[in-house]
C-alpha positions as CSV (number, residue, x, y, z in Angstrom):
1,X,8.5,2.9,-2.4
2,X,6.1,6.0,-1.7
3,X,2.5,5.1,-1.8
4,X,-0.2,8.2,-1.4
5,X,-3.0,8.1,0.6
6,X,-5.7,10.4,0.2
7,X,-8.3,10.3,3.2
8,X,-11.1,12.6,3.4
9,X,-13.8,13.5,5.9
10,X,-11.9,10.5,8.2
11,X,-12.7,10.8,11.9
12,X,-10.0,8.9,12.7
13,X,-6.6,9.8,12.7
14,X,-4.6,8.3,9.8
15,X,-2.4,5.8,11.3
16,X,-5.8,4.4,13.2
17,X,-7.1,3.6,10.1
18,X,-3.9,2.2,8.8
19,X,-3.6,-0.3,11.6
20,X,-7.4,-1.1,12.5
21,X,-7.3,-3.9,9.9
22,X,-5.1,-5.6,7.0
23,X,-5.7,-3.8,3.9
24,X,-6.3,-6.0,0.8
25,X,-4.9,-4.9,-2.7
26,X,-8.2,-4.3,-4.8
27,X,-6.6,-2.1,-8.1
28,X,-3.7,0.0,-9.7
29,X,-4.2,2.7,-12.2
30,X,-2.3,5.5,-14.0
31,X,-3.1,8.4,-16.3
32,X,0.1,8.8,-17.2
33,X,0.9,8.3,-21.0
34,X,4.6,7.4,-20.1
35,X,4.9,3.8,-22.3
36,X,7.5,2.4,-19.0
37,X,5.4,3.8,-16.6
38,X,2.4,2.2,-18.1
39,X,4.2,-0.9,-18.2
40,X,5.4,-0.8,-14.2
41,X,1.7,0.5,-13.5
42,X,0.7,-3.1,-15.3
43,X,3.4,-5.5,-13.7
44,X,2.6,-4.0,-10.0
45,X,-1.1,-4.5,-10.5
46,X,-1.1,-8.1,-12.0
47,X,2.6,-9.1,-9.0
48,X,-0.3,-7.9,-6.3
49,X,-3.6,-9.1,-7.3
50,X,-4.8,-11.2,-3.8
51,X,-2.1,-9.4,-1.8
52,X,-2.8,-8.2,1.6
53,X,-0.9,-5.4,3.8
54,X,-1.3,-5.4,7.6
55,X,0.3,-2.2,9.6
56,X,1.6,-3.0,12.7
57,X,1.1,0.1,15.7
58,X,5.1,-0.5,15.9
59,X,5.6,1.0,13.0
60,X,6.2,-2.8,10.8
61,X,4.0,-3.9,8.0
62,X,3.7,-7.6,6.5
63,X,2.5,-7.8,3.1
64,X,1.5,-11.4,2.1
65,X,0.9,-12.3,-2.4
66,X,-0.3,-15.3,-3.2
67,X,2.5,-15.2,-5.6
68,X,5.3,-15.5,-2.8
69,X,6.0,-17.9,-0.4
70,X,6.6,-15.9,2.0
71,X,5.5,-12.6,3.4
72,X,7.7,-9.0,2.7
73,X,8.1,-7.2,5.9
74,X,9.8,-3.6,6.5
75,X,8.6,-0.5,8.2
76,X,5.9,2.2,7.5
77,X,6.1,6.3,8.6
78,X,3.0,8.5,8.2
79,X,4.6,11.9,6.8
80,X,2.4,14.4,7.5
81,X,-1.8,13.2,7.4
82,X,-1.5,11.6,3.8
83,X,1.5,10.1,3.0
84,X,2.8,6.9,3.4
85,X,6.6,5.6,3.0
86,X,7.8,1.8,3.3
């Protein structure tokens, strides 16, 4: 999964921002017109709703649903200043 992140006018670096707090899943949108991308666009943002995401310093994150019983974990890398890979 590649998520973007676009951070502007940030005094800190990126990963201090990523790990100064858990992150809570707010919205998911597209402007694609791509009928199956549309459709994975929809699933994602109704499968995350209430989710949190907490990035660990070690390089580990722990996202928690309230749809699963237990948390996913797996690791996070900062490529360059604004993107993210788990």
């Amino acid at each position: 999964m590649l998520i973007m992140l676009m951070m502007t006018a940030c005094e800190k670096e990126s990963s201090t921002l990523l790990t100064d707090g858990i992150w809570t899943f707010e919205d998911m949108r597209t402007d694609s017109e791509v009928s199956a991308l549309i459709s994975l666009v929809s699933l994602s943002e109704a499968l995350l709703t209430g989710a949190t995401l907490e990035f660990q310093e070690n390089g580990n994150y722990i996202l928690s649903s309230p749809l699963a019983e237990n948390p996913v974990t797996g690791q996070w890398q900062l490529m360059g200043e604004d993107r993210l890979i788990l």
